[in-house]
C-alpha positions as CSV (number, residue, x, y, z in Angstrom):
1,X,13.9,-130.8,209.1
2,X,14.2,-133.5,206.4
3,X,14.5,-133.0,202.9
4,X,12.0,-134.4,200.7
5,X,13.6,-136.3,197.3
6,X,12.7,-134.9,193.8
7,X,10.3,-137.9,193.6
8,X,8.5,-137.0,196.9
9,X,7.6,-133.5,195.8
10,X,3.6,-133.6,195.3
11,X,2.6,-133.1,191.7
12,X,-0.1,-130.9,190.6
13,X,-2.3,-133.6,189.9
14,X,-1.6,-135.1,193.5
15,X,-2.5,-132.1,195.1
16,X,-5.6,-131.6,192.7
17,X,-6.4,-135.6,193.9
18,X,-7.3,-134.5,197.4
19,X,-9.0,-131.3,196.9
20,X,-11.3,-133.1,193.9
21,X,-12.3,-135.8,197.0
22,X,-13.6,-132.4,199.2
23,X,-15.3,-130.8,196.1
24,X,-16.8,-134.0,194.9
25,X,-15.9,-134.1,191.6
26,X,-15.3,-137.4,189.9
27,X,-15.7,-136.2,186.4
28,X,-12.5,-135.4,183.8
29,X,-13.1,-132.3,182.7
30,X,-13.3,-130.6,186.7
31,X,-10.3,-132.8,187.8
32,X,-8.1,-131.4,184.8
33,X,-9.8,-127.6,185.8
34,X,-8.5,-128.4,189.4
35,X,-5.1,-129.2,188.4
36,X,-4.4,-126.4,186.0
37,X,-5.8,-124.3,188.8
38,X,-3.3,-125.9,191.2
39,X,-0.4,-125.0,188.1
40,X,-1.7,-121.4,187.4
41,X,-2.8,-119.8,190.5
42,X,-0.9,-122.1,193.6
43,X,-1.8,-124.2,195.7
44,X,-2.2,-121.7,198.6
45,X,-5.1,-119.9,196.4
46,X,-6.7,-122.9,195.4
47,X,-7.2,-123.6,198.8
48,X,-8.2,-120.6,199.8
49,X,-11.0,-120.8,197.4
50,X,-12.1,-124.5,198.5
51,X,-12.4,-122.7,202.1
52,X,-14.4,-120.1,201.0
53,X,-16.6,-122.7,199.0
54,X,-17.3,-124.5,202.1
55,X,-18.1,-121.5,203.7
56,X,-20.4,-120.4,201.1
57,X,-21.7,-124.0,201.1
58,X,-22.4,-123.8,205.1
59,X,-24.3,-120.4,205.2
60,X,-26.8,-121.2,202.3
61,X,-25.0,-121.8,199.3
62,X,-24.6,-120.1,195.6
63,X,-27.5,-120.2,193.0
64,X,-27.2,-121.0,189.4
65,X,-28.7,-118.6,187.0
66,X,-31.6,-121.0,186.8
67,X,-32.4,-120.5,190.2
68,X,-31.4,-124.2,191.7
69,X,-28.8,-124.5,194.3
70,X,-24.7,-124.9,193.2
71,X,-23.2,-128.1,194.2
72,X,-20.0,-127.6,196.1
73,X,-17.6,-128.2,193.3
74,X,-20.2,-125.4,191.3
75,X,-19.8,-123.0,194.3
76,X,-15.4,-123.6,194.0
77,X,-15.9,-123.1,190.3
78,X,-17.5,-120.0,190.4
79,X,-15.7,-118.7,192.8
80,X,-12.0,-119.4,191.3
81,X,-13.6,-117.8,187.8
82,X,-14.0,-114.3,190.1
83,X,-10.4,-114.9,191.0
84,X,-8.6,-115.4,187.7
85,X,-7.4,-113.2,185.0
86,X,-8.6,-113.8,181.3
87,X,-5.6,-115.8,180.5
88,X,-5.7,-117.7,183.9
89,X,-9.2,-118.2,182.9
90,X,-8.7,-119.6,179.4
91,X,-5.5,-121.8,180.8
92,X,-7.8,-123.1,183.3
93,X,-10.9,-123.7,182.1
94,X,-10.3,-124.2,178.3
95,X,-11.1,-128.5,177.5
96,X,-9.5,-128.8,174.8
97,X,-10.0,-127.5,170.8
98,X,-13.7,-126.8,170.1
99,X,-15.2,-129.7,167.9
100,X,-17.2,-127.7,165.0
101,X,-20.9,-128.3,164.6
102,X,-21.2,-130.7,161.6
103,X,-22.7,-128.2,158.5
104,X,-25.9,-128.4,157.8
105,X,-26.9,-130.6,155.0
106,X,-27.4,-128.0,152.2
107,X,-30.3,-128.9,150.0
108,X,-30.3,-129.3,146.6
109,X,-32.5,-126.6,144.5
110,X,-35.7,-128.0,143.4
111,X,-35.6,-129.0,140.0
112,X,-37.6,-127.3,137.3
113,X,-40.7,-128.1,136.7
114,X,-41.6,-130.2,133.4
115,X,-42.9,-128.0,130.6
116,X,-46.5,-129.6,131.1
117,X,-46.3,-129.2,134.7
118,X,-45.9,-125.1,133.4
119,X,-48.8,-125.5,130.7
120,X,-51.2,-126.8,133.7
121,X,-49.8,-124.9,136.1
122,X,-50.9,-121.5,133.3
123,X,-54.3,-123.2,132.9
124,X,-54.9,-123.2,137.1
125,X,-53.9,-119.4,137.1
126,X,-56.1,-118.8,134.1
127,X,-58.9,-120.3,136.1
128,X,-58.9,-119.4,139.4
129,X,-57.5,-115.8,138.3
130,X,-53.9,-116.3,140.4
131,X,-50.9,-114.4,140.0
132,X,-48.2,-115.5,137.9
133,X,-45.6,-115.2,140.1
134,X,-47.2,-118.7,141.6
135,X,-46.8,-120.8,138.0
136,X,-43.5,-122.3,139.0
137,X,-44.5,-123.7,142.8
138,X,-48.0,-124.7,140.9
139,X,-46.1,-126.6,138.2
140,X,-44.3,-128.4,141.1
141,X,-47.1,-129.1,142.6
142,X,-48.4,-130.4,139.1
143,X,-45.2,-132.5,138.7
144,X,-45.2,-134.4,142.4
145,X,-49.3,-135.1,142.0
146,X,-49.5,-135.9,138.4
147,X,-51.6,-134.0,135.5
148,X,-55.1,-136.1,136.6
149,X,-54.3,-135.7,140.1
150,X,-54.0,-131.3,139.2
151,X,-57.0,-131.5,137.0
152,X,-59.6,-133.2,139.3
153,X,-58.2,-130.5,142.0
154,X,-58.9,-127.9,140.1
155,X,-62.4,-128.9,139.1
156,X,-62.9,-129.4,142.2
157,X,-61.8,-126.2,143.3
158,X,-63.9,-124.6,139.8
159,X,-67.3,-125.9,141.6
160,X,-66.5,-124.7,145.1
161,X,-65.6,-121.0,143.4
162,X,-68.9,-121.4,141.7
163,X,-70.6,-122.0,144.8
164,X,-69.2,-119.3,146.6
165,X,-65.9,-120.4,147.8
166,X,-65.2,-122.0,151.1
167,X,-65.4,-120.2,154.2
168,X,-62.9,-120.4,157.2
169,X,-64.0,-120.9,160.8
170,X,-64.6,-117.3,161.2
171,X,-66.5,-117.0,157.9
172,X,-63.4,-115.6,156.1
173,X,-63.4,-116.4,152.2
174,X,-60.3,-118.8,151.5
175,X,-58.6,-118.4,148.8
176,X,-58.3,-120.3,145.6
177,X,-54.9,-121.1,145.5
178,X,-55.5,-122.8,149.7
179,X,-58.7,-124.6,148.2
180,X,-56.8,-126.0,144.8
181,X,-53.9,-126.7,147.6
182,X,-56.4,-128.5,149.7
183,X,-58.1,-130.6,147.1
184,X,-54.5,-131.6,145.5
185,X,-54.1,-133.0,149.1
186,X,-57.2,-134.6,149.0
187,X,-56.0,-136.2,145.5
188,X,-53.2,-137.7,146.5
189,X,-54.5,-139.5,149.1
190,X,-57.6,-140.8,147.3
191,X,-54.6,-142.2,144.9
């Protein structure tokens, strides 16, 4: 029996080489999983596994949790998981550090409304008899329309309320507040 040279021991990554070829797997982040396998549990058990996988593979297959059939390399995957302890888990399949989900632009707090948005915005709770909790999001309102844009919605609003109100499909009274809302709308595109 020869001895083989330093240089002609098979690597991990060698060994991984032909066992990637059986599985499949042409993609980086299986061929690293493979070769940290390889270094973790042995070449033996690695193989082992790939056997079992074909097996598996020749008597029907694994399923995924969505209910479609595992490739090969998925069967081998799954199974060496099974076979590992936490750390040999985390050694083996861990990619890398974990890039962090950008923040979510915060968004700046609405500035406050204009004191004649709040004047208007008194005069359409006066009128339509709304609560006062609602003058600030009203004086918004009043400040992205424009005064005119407030005023003709809320005599618009003042005539349908006079009227009766408006009625919803299933003959539910709307609100004033939705009808003011819905008129405003109806200003700012007949601007």
């Amino acid at each position: 029996m020869t001895d083989l040279l330093p240089t002609e021991i098979p690597t991990a990554w060698q060994q991984a080489k032909d066992i990637m070829a059986t599985l499949g797997e042409t993609e980086r982040a299986p061929r690293v999983q493979i070769s940290r396998a390889i270094e973790a549990l042995g070449l033996d058990v690695v193989e082992a596994v790939v056997a079992e996988a074909r097996t598996a593979e020749a008597s029907g297959g694994l399923l995924r949790r969505d209910g479609q059939r595992r490739t090969i390399g998925g069967v081998f995957f799954s199974l060496l998981r099974e076979r590992c302890t936490p750390e040999q888990r985390k050694h083996i399949f861990w990619v890398g550090q974990r890039k962090a989900k950008p923040a979510a632009p915060v968004a700046s707090p609405p500035s406050p409304p204009s004191e004649q948005a709040l004047q208007i915005a008194g005069i359409i709770i006066e009128k339509l008899k709304l609560s006062q909790k609602q003058q600030t999001s009203i004086a918004r309102d009043v400040d992205r329309v424009g005064v005119p844009g407030a005023m003709q919605a809320l005599r618009s609003t003042l005539k349908v309320e006079q009227q009766g109100g408006r009625k919803d499909a299933e003959g539910k009274r709307i609100k004033p507040l939705k009808v003011w809302q819905a008129a405003l709308a109806q200003a700012i595109v007949a601007a």
